[in-house]
N, C-alpha and C positions, 0 to 999 in steps of 0.2 A: 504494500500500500504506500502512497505517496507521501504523505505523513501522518505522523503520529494517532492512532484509534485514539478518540474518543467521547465514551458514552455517558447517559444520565438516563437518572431514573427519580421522577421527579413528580412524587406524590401530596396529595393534599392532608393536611394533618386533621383529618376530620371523622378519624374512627378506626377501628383494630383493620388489619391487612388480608383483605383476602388474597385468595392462594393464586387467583388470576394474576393477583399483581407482584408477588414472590416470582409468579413466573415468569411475568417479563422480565422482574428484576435478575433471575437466573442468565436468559438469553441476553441480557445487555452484559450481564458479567463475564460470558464464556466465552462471547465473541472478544469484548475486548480483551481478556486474557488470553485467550487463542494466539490474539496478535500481539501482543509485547504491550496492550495498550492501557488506559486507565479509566474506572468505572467512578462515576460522580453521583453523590445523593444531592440534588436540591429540591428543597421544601415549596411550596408554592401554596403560599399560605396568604396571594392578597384578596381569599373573600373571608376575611375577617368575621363576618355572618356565620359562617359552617365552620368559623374554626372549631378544635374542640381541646383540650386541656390534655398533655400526657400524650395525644398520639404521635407527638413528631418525636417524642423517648422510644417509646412502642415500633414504631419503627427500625429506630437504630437497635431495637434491642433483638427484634425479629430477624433483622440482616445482620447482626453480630451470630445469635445463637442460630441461622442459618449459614453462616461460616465465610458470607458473602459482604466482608468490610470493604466501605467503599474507600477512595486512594485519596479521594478529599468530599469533605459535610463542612455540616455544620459544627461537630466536634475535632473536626480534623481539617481545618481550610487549608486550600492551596495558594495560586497564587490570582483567581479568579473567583475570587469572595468579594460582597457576601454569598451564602448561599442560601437563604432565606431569600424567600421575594419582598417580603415587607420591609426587609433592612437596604432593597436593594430600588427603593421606591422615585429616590430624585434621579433614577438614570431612564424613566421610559415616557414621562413626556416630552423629552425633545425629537423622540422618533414618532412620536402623535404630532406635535408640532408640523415636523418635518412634511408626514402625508399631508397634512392640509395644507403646506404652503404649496406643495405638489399637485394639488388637487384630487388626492387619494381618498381622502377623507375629508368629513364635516364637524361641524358642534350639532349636536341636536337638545334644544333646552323643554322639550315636552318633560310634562311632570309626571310622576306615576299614574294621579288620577288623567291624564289625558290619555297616555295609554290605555290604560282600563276601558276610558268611552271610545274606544277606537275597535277594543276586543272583541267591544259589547255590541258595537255597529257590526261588525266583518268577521264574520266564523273565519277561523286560522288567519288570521291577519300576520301578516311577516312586516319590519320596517324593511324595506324594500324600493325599487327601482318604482312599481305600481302603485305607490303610496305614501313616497319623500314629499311629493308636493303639497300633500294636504296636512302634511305636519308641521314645527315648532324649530327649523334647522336651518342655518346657512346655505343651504340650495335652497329654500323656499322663499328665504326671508330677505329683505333686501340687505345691502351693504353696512348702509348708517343704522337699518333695527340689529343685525347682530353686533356693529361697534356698540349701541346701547345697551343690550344685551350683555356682553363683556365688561363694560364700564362699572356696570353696576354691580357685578358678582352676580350675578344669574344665575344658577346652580346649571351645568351642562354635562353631557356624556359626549363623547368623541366615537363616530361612528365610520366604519370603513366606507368604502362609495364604489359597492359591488359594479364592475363594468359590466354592459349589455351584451349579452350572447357571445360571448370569449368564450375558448375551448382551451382546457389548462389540464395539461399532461402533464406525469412522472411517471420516472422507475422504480418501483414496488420493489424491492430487492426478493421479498416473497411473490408477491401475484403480478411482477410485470409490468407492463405498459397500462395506467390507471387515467382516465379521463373523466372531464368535468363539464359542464355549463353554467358557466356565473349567473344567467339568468337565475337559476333553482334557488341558488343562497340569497340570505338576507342581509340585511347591514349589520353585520355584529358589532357589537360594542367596544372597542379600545381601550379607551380609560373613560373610570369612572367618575362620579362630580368628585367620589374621594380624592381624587389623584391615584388612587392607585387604579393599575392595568387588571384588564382579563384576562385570561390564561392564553387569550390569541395573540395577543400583544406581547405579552411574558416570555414564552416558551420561544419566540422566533429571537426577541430582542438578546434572551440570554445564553441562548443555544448559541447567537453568535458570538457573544462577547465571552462567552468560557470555551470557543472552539471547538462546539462539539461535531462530530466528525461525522456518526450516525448516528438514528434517532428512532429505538424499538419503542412501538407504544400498540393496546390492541386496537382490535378491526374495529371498534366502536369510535373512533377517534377518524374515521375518515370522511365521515359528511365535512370535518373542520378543513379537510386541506386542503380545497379551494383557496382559503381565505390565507392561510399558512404559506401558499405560495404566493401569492400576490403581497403577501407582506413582504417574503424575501424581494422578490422582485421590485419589490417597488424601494424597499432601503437599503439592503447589500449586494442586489445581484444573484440571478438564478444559480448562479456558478460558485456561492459562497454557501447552498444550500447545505444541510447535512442529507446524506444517503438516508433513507429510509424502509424501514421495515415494519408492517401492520400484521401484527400475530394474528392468529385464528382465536377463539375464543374456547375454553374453556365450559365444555355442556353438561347440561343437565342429565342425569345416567340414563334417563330416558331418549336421552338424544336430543332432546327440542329444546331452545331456548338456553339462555347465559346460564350458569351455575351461582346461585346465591344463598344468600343467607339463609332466607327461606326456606331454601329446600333442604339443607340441612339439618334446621330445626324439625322439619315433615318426617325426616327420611333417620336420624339421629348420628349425623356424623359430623363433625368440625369443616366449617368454610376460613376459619381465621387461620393462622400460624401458629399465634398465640392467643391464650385468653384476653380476652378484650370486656374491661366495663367501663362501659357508658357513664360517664363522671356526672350526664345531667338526666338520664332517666334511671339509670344504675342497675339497667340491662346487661345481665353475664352473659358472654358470647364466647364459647368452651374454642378450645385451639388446639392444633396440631400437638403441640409439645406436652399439655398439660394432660392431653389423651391418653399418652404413653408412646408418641412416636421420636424416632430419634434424625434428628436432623439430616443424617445422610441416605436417610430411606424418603423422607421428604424431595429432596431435593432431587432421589434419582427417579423416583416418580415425577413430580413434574413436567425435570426433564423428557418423558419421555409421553407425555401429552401434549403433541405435538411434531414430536421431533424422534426421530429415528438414527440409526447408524450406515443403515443400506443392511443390517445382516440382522438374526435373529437372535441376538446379543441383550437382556435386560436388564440386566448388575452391574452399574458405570460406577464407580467413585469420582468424586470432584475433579480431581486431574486427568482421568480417562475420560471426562466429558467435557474438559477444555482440551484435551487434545484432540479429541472427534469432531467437537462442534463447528457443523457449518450451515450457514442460510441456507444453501440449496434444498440440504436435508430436512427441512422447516416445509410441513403440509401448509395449503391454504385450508382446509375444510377446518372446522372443528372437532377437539375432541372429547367423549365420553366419558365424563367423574367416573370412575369404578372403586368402593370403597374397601372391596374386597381385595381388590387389585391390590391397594394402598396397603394394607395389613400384610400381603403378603409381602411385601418391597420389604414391612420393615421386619418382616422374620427373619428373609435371610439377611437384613444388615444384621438381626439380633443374631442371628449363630456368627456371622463373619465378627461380632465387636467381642474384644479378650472380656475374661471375667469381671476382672478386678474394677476394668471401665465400667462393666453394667451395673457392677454391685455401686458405684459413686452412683450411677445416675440413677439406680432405682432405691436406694437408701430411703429418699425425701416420700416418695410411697409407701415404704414401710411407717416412717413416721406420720405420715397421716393417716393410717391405718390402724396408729397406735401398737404397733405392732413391735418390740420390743429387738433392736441385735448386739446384742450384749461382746460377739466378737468377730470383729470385721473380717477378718482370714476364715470363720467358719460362713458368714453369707457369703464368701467369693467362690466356695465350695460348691455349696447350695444350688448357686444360679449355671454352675457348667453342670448339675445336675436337672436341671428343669429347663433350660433354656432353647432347647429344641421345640418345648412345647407351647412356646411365647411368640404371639403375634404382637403382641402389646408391650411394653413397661409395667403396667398396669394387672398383666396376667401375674406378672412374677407374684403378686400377693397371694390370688385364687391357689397359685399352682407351688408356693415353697411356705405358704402362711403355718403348714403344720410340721414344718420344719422347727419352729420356735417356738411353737404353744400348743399342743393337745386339741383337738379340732373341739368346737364347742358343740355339734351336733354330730351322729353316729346313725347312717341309712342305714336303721336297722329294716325298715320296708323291704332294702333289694336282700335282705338276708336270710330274713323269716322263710319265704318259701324254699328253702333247700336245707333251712337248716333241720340238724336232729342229734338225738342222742352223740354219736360216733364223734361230729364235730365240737359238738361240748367238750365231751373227754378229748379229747386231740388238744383245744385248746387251752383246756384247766392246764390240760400235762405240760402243754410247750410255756405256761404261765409259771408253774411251778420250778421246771427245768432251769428257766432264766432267773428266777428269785434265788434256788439253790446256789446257781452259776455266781452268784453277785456275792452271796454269803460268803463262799468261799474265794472271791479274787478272783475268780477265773474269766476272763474275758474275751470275747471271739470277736479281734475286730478286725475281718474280711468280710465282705459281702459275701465271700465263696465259702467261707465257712458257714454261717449263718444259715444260706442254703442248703449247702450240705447237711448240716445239723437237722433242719428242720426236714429235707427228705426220710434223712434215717428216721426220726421220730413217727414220720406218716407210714410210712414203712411196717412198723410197730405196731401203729393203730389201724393198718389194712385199710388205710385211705389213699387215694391218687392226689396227691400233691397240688396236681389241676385243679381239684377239687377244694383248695382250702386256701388258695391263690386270693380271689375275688374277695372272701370274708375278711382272710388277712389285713389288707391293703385297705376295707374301709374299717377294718379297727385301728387302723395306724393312721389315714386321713382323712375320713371320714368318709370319703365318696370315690367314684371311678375314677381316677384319674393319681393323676403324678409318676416320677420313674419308678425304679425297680423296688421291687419292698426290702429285700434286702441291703437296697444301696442306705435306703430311707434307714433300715433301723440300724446299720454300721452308723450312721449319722446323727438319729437322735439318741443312740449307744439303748444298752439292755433295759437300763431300770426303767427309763420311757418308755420302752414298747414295752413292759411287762406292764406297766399301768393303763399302758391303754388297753390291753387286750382284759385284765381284770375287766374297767369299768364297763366295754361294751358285753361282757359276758354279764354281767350284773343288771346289763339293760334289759340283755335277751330272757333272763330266767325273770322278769319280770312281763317279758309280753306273753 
C-alpha cells in the first residue's frame, strides 16, 4: 500500500456495545494489522442528547478485554487529538463556513415548530430540492433578510445543498462499483444552532484530518454516502477520500432482519460484549463475558460471520486471523446469529486454554456462587478434570461444584427403580470398607486402584460393576453427569465419598 493503513472505529457513547459493532471493530483491526498499520478509537459524542454516562469507559473496556487496544483514544492520544468530537468542536465550522461560501451549503433558520407544521402538511416530507423554497433558509430568503437574520443571533442549522440529478459513484472495496442519485437525499444537517456538527460533517472533517486511510462501517451506513462524498469532494478532493468498506450485517438466527437487543432478550442469549446498565432506566443488558464466554472464542466467532479463509478451517487465534485477513474474503450477504454455534467456538477455546488460566478466570464464578476454594492448585486440578464438559465459564460451577461441597440434593428418583437388597449391601460394605480403610491409614490414592478395589468388592457381592456405576456417581454428585467416579473420589479423597455414600443410603432406606 502506498502509505501508511489507517483505521477508526468511531462509536457513539450512548449505551453497552453490541456484537455488530465488536465486529467491525474486529475487521478494522485485522486489516490494519495485516498491514503494519494503526487502529484508532474516536468517540463521537456531538449529540450531546443521547449521550449516556460510562459508555465511552465500557467501551475501552470491551476492546481492552477483547484484546483489540487501539494504537491511539482517548486514553492513549497520538498525535491527531483530540479524539473526542466534543473536544474537537472549534475545528468544523470553518468547513460549514467554507460550503457556503462555495455554495455547497445554506443557513436554514426554520424553528422546530415550523418543521413540525410542515410534517403535519406533507406525509414524508424531506428538507429537500422540492421544498427549500417554501422554507426559512438562504436560498429562499433574500440577501439583507439573512444578513438580519445573522445580525441578530437567529438561532440556525447549516444544511448541505443536495445537487439535482448527479450520479455519484465508488469503490465498495466489499460490493464494488456502488451508485447514487442526489435527487433521492435530503438536505442533511451540518452543524447545528449548537455549533457542534452531525456525524456527516464529523466523520468526513476528521477522517481527514487524522489521515484515515480506510473507512469499515456497516451496510446500514450507506443511504449516508451520497452526502459523504460530496463533502469530500467539495473540501478535500475525491482523491483524499479514504477507501471504503460497508460490512454485511449481522442477522437474526432466523435469517430476517438486523440482530438486536430484542431478540436476544426473546431468544435468551447476550447481544452486548459486556454487561451493560443503563445508568438512567437501570436496564441490565447480560454480555458476552459475564455469560461465561472467553474473549478468544468471541472474537473467533465473529470473525467468522462474515468472513471466511477460502478452506474449511474454524479455530483462528488472533494472529492467524490477522494473518489471513482479507476484504476479498469478506461476503456481501449477511450473516446468521447461531448461539449454539457461539458455545461451541468457546468449548474448544475452553479445552485449547491451560488450567491454571481457567481456574483465574472462572474463580470470580465460584465466588459468586458462594462456593468456597480453599486451594488454588487443587481447583487447577479440578477444571483439567471437567473441562471437556464446558461450553461455558459458567458450567465449571454445575459441573466441579461437588468437587468442594457435598451436593445439596441426591436423585434418589433415577435410583429407586433398580434399586434393591444386593445394592444396599454392596454399598453398606464399600461404606464400611472405606471407614475401616481411614481407621487404619490406609489410603488408595489412584483412580486405578479405587477401581480396582471396588470391582473386586462387586465381585464378592455377585454384582456387574455396570451395575452400580450410575448409583455410585449420583451418590458422589448428585446427578448424571461429571468425569470418572473414581477420578472424582481420588479427588474429594475416602472420608468424603464415605459420607456421601452413608447419607444417600440413609435417604434411600427412608423412601
Amino acid at each position: 500500500m502506498d502509505s501508511k493503513v489507517r483505521v477508526r472505529f468511531a462509536p457513539s457513547p450512548t449505551g453497552g456495545l453490541h456484537i455488530g459493532g465488536v465486529r467491525t471493530v474486529l475487521f478494522n483491526y485485522l486489516f490494519a494489522k495485516h498491514h503494519g498499520g494503526e487502529f484508532i478509537l474516536r468517540i463521537e459524542d456531538t449529540d450531546q442528547s443521547r449521550f449516556v454516562a460510562g459508555a465511552e469507559q465500557y467501551i475501552l473496556d470491551t476492546l481492552n478485554w477483547c484484546g483489540m487496544v487501539p494504537d491511539e483514544s482517548p486514553v492513549h492520544p497520538g498525535a491527531y487529538g483530540p479524539y473526542r468530537q466534543s473536544e474537537r468542536k472549534h475545528l468544523y465550522k470553518q468547513y460549514a463556513d467554507q460550503l457556503i461560501a462555495q455554495g455547497h451549503a445554506y443557513y436554514a433558520f426554520d424553528t422546530a415548530a415550523d418543521l413540525e407544521a410542515k410534517r403535519s402538511q406533507i406525509p414524508n416530507f424531506q428538507y429537500s430540492r422540492a421544498h427549500r423554497m417554501e422554507m426559512k433558509n438562504s436560498i429562499a430568503l433574500s440577501e439583507s433578510e439573512v444578513s438580519d437574520l445573522l445580525k441578530s443571533n437567529t438561532p440556525y442549522v447549516i444544511r448541505i445543498k443536495m445537487p439535482e440529478q448527479e450520479n455519484l459513484t465508488f469503490h465498495d472495496l466489499i460490493r464494488g462499483e456502488v451508485s447514487f442519485d442526489t435527487s433521492t437525499v435530503d438536505d442533511k444537517v451540518l452543524l447545528k444552532a449548537d455549533g457542534m456538527p452531525t456525524y456527516h460533517l464529523a466523520v468526513v472533517v476528521d477522517d481527514h484530518l487524522m489521515k484515515i486511510t480506510h473507512a469499515f462501517r456497516g451496510e446500514e451506513w450507506l443511504p449516508s454516502a451520497p452526502v459523504h462524498i460530496l463533502l469530500w469532494k467539495y473540501l478535500f478532493g475525491l482523491d483524499k477520500m479514504p477507501k471504503w468498506a460497508h460490512l454485511p450485517l449481522i442477522l437474526k438466527p432466523e435469517g430476517h432482519g438486523k440482530l438486536s437487543k430484542r431478540d436476544g432478550e426473546r431468544l435468551g442469549f447476550p447481544v452486548f460484549a459486556m454487561d451493560w446498565m443503563d445508568p438512567n432506566t437501570k436496564e441490565q443488558t447480560i454480555g458476552f463475558k459475564e455469560r461465561g464466554f472467553l474473549p478468544e472464542a468471541l472474537i473467533n466467532l465473529l470473525a467468522l460471520l462474515g468472513w471466511n479463509d477460502g478452506t474449511d478451517k474454524e479455530i483462528f487465534s488472533i494472529e492467524e486471523l490477522i494473518s489471513q485477513f482479507s476484504l476479498e474474503r469478506v461476503h456481501k450477504g449477511g450473516a446468521k446469529f447461531d448461539y449454539e454455534k457461539a458455545k461451541w467456538f468457546n468449548q474448544e477455546w475452553i479445552k485449547k486454554t491451560d488450567d491454571a488460566t481457567l481456574a483465574a478466570l472462572v474463580n470470580p464464578f465460584f465466588d459468586d456462587a458462594q462456593i468456597e476454594v480453599h486451594e488454588p492448585s487443587y481447583l487447577v486440578k479440578v477444571i483439567g478434570l471437567v473441562k471437556d464438559r464446558c461450553h461455558l465459564l459458567t458450567d465449571f460451577i454445575t459441573q466441579s461444584s461437588f468437587f468442594f461441597q457435598a451436593p445439596s440434593q441426591i436423585d434418589t428418583a433415577a435410583l429407586l427403580p433398580k434399586w434393591d437388597d444386593k445394592k444396599q449391601a454392596f454399598f453398606s460394605a464399600l461404606m464400611l470398607e472405606y471407614q475401616t480403610m481411614l481407621s487404619k491409614g490406609v489410603t488408595l490414592t489412584q483412580a486405578s486402584e479405587l477401581e480396582l478395589h471396588f470391582k473386586n468388592l462387586a465381585a464378592t457381592h455377585e454384582i456387574k460393576p455396570g451395575d452400580l456405576m450410575l448409583p455410585l456417581r449420583l451418590m458422589l454428585v448428585g446427578g448424571k453427569f461429571g468425569p470418572g467416579v473414581f477420578d472424582i473420589i481420588q479427588s474429594i479423597e475416602l472420608e468424603d465419598a464415605q459420607k456421601r455414600i452413608d447419607h444417600s443410603l440413609k435417604l434411600l432406606s427412608n423412601k
